[in-house]
N, C-alpha and C positions, 0 to 999 in steps of 0.2 A: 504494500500500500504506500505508494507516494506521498509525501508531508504535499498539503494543499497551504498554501499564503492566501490568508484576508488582506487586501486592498483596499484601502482606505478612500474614497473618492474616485468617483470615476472618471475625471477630468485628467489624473494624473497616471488611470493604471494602463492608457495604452504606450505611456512614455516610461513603466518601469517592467511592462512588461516583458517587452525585448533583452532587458537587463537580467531576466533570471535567472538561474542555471539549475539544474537539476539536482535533485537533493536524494543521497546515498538513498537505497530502501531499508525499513525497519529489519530489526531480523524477524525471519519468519519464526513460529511458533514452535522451538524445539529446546533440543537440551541447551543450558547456559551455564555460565561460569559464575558465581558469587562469592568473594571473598576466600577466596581458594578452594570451594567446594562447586563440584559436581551438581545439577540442578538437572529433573528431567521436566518435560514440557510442563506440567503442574507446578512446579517450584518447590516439587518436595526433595531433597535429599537423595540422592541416586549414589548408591557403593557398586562396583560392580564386583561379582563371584560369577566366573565364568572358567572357558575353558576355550582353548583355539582349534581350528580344525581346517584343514590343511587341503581346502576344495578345488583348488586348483590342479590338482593332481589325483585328489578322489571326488571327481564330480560327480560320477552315479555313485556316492557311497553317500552326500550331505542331504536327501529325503530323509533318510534313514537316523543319519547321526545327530542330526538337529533333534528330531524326537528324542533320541538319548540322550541328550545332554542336557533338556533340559527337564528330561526325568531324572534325574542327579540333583535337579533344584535349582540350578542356574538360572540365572538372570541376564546372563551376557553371553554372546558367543564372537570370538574375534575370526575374522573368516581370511585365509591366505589368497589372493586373488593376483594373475599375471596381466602385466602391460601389454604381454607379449612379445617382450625383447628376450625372453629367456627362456620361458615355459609358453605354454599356446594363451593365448591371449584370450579373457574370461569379456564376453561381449555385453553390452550395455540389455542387447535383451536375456542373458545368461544372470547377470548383476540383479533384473530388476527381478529375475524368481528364487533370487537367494535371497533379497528382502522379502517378497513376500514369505518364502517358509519360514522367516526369522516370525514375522509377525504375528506368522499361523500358529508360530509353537511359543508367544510371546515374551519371546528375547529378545534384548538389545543387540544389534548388529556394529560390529566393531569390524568396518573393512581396509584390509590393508594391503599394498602392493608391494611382491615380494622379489620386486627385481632390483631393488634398490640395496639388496642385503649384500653388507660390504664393500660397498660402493669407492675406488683407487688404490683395492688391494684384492677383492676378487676379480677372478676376468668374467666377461660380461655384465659386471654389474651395473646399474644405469642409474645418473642422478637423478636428484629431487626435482630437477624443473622438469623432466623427461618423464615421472611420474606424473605431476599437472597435469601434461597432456593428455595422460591417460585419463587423469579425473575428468578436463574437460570432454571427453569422446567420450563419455557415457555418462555426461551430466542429466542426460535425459531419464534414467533411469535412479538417479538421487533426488530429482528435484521431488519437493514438497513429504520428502521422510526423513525431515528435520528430526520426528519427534522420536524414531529407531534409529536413525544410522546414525554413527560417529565416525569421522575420515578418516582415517588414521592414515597419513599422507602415503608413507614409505617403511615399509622395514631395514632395521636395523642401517641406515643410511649410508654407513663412513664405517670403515674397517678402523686396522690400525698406520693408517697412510695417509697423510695430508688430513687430518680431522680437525683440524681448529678451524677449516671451510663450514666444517656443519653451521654456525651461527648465521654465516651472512647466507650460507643457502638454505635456510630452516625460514629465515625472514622472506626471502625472495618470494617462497613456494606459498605461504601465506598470503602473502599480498597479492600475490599472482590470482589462486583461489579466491580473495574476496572479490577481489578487481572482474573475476570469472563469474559472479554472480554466487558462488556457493555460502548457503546460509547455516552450514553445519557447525557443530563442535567440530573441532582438530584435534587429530591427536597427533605428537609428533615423539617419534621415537628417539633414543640418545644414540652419540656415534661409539664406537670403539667396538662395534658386533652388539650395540645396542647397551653396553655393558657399562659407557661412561668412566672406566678406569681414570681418566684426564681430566674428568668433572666439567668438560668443557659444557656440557647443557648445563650440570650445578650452577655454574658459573655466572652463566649467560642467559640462563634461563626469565626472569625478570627482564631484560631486553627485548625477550624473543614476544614474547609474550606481552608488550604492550605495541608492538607491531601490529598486531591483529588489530584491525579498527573497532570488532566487536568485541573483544576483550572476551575470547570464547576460546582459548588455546587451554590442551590438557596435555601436559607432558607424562611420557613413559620408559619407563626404566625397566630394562631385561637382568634380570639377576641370576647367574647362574656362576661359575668358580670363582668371579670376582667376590661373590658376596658372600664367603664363608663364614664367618663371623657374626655374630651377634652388634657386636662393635659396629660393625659397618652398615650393616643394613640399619641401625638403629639411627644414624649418624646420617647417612643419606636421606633418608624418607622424612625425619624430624628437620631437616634444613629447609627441606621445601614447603612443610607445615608453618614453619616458623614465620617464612616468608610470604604466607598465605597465596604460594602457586600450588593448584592440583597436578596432582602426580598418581599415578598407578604403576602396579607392574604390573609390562605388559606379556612378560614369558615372566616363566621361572619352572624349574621342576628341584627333583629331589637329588639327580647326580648329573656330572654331567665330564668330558673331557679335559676340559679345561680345568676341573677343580669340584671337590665336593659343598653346593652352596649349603646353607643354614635353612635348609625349607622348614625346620619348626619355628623358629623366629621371624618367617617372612609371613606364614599365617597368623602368629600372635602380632607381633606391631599393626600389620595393616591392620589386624580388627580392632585395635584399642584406638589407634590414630583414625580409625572410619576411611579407610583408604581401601581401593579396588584391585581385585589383583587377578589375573586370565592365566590358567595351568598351561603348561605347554607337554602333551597337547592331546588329541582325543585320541588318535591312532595313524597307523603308516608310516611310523617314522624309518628313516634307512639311515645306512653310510654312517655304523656302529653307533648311533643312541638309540637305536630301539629299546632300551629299556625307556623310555620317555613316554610309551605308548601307555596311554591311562586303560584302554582296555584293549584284547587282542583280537587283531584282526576283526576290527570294526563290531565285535561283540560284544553289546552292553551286559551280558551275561559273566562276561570274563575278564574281571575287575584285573586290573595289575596290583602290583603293592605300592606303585608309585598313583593307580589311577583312587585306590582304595583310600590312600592317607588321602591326596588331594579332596576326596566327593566326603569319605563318613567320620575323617581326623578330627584332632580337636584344631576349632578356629577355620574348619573346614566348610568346603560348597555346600554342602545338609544342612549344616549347624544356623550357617551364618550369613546365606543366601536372603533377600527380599526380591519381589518380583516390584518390576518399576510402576509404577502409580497407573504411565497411561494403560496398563493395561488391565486393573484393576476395574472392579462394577461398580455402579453407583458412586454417590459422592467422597465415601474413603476410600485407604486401603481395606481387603481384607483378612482380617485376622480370626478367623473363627475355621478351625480345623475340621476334616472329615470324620463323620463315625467311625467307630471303631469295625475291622473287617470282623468275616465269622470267619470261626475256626478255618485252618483250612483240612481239608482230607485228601490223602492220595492215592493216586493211580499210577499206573503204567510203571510199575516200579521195576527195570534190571538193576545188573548189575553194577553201570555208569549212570543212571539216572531216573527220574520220577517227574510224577504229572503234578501239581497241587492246584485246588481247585478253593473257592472261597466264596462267602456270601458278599457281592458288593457293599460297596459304604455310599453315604449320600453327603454331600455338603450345600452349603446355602448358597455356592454359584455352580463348583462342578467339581466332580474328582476329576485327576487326569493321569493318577498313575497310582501304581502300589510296587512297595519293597520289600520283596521276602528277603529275610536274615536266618542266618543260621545260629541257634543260639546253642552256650556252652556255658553252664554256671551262669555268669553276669556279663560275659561277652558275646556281641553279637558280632557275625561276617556278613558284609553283603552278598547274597549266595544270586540276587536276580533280579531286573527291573521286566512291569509290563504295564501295561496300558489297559489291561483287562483283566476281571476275576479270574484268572490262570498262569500259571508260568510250569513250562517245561526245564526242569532243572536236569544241566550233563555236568560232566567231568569227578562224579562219584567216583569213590572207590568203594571196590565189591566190598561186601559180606560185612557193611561197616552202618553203624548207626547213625543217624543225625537226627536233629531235634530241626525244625522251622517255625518261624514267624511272618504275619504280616503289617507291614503297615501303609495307609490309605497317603496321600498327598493331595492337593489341589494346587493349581497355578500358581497362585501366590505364596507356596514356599511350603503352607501350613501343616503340619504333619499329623496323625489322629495316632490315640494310643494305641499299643502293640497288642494284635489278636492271640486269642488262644497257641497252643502250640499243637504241633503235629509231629510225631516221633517217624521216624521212615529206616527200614533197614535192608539196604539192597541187599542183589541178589548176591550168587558164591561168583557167578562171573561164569558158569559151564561153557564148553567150549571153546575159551581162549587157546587149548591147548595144543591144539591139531590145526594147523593154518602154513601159510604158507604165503612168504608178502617178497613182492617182486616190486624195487625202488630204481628208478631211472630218471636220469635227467633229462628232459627234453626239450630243453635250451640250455643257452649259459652264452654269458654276457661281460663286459669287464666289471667287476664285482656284484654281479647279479647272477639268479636262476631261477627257470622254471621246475619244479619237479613234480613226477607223478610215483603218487604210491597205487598199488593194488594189493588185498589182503582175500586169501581164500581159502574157505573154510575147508579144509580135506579129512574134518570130524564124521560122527554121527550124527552129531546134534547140531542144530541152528544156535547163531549167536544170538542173543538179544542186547541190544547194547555193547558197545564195547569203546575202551581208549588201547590204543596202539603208543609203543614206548621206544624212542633209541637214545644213545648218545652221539653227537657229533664229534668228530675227532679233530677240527681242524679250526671249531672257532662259528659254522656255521650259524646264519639265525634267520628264519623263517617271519616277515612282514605280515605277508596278507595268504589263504586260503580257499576253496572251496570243496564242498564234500566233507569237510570236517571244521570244526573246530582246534584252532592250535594254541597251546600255551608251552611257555619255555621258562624253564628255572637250570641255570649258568650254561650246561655242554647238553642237557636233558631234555627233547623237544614231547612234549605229549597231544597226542591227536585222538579229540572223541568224534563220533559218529552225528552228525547232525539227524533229523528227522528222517529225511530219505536215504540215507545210508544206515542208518539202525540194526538191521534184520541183515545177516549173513547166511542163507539158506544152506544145508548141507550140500557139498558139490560146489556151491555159487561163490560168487566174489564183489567187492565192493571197489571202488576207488576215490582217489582224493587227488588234489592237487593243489600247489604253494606256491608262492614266490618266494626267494631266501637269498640272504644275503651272503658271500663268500670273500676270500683274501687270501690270495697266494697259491691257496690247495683245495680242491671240493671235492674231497677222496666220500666216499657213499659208507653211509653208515653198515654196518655187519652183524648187528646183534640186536631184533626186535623181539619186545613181550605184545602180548595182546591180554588184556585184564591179567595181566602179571607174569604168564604163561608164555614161555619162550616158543618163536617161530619157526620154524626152516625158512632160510631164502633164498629163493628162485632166481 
């Protein structure tokens, strides 16, 4: 809406008419910046607890992952998106249905372009004004979702090579954008691989930051081997409070190459200081941190230890999530949690796995999800997210007890108390013993593979259920999947049966297939169990 001028006498306004000039426009109706806090279109208070997910490279996998993640609790999802100077270029009508699923599953969308990452110290990395460009060629698909999206210019912009540029190009790309018409919050990443070891954003940050004519910049901080310490991370995050600039982080996990960061100190500060923080990251990671993947291979069922601390830790995405106001019914937030589920009872129980089934719960806008746990004394594990009164639960071990629980969720965060319990004790596992699995690579790449397994039962008896067991001997790790389910603990890869590979009929055979990561040598494993039962192989 353009500022209108009263004119005072009309004698005088066609001789100051001429004289006027156009007056900037308001900002549009979205998130703002107050006093170093985070504001969403409402003016209430916005933290974000989120997680990143890396679409640009798993495009047919974010339908999918956005519902999970924000069955986690989340409130924010930061989305990896290319220019197309690096990876294939994510298109303005690709951009404009990855805000609508943000909206669909009501998360804030935090999108960022990831070709900028290490920008005069990786090859191909591309600057900050070469990102503009990109924001402006898909402006059409940002415009008027002020009140979800936040820009987040570039990732990790400036290696460790010439980085004292980041200031005057972190201003340029700002001003370039407003000068572009974009009426968003910014978010702008630090340089050093995002890590700011040189504090040059510390530093410069107030600078950059009254640049912006709207006074609507939110700076982010990647924390990973730099921020080992308690010290430091307490030290960095409290300078920019002091300063009253908002800050988040906007990567972090629990280990990383570089250095093992302080991830229990990065969840307590940002919740005491009310500061935002996005895990890195939901799944797919390659090129040795695949430990970084919060769940495996894209399955929200198969929590990692680094995805488990980040969603049910203390000061974690469960605990400590709010959903943003606009998405919120009626005049407040809300705060009124769902009923309690019924018991659950189960079914289909082998010896990898079980059906559990439950009385839905009701809340006073809507459920949208429920979390069975596995309970133990006073400890619970996240054993499975769904969307509905059921969850098929894998990667059991035979002949073994477990106890479960459920609990209800609704959109805005609310959790209902934990249902009755249900006692389950799978099968012995028959049949693992007589099989016979035939592993071959049927590609390979420079540090990549495809492989296929086949497992065939040469028993009496049909399997029902089953996880298949090796060790790698070279270092191998398995990304993504299908035909099974994969989880990896150090040299140990375990593979269960998804729904349509279950059943191994006597005589018959199943298969699977992976992508896996290698280095130097990708000699083939020699020593499989199947439900613990050792193989022959073919």
């Amino acid at each position: 809406m353009r500022k209108r001028f009263a004119l005072v006498g009309a004698a005088v306004a066609a001789l100051v008419l001429s004289l006027l000039t156009v007056v900037p426009a308001h900002a549009a109706a979205g998130f703002t910046v107050s006093n170093g806090r985070l504001l969403d279109a409402n003016g209430n208070d916005f933290v974000m607890r989120g997680v990143n997910h890396a679409h640009t490279w798993y495009t047919d996998r974010t339908t999918q992952a956005l519902k999970d993640i924000k069955a986690t609790g989340a409130n924010t999802v930061r989305v990896v998106l290319s220019s197309g100077d690096r990876w294939t270029l994510n298109s303005a009508t690709d951009v404009a249905g990855v805000i609508s699923q943000c909206k669909a599953n009501k998360l804030i969308c935090v999108l960022e372009v990831h070709d900028t990452t290490g920008y005069q110290e990786q090859s191909g990395a591309v600057s900050l004004a070469r990102a503009v460009e990109y924001w402006k060629s898909i402006q059409s698909a940002l415009a008027g979702q002020e009140k979800y999206v936040i820009l987040n210019i570039g990732n990790e912009p400036w290696g460790n090579s010439g980085y004292t540029g980041w200031t005057q190009a972190t201003k340029d790309a700002i001003t370039s954008l407003r000068a572009a018409g974009f009426q968003h919050t910014i978010m702008v990443d630090a340089p050093n691989w995002g890590q700011d070891w040189a504090f040059t954003m510390r530093d410069n940050a107030a600078s950059v930051f009254d640049t912006d004519p709207q006074k609507n910049t939110v700076f982010s901080i990647h924390m990973y081997g730099v921020f080992d310490t308690a010290a430091e991370i307490n030290d960095y995050l409290n300078r920019f409070v002091t300063a009253k600039l908002p800050i988040v982080v906007g990567e972090f996990g629990h280990d990383h190459s570089d250095g093992n960061p302080d991830e229990d100190t990065i969840f307590a500060t940002t919740q005491s200081l009310k500061l935002g923080y996005l895990a890195w990251s939901w799944s797919g990671n390659g090129g040795g941190v695949e430990y970084l993947d919060m769940v495996t291979g894209f399955n929200a069922a198969q929590l990692t230890s680094w995805g488990q601390r980040a969603i049910n830790g203390a000061n974690g995405i469960k605990a400590t999530s709010r959903q943003a106001s606009v998405y919120d019914s009626g005049t407040g937030p809300d705060i009124t949690a769902p009923s309690t589920p019924g018991t659950p009872t189960a079914s289909g129980v082998t010896a990898t796995g079980a059906t559990l089934s439950w009385t839905a719960s009701t809340d006073n806008v809507g459920v949208t999800g429920y979390d069975v746990v596995r309970v133990s004394g006073t400890t619970e594990t996240a054993a499975a997210s769904t969307a509905t009164a059921s969850a098929t639960l894998t990667g059991l071990t035979a002949n073994t007890t477990y106890t479960f629980a459920v609990y209800a969720r609704d959109a805005a965060g609310n959790r209902s108390t934990r249902s009755g319990t249900v006692t389950v004790t799978t099968q012995s596992g028959g049949g693992g013993g007589s099989c016979a699995v035939t592993y071959k690579v049927a590609g390979q790449w420079q540090g990549g593979f495809q492989g296929d397994v086949k497992i065939a039962n040469t028993g009496t008896a049909a399997v029902n259920g089953w996880t298949l067991r090796w060790t790698w001997a070279n270092g191998q790790t398995v990304s993504q999947s299908w035909g099974a389910t994969t989880s990896q603990s150090g040299a140990t890869l375990s593979a269960t049966n998804v729904s349509y590979t279950g059943t191994i009929p006597v005589n018959g055979s199943v298969s699977f297939g992976f992508i896996g990561s290698w280095n130097g040598t990708n000699s083939a494993p020699t020593g499989f169990t199947l439900n613990g039962a050792a193989c022959t192989t073919a």
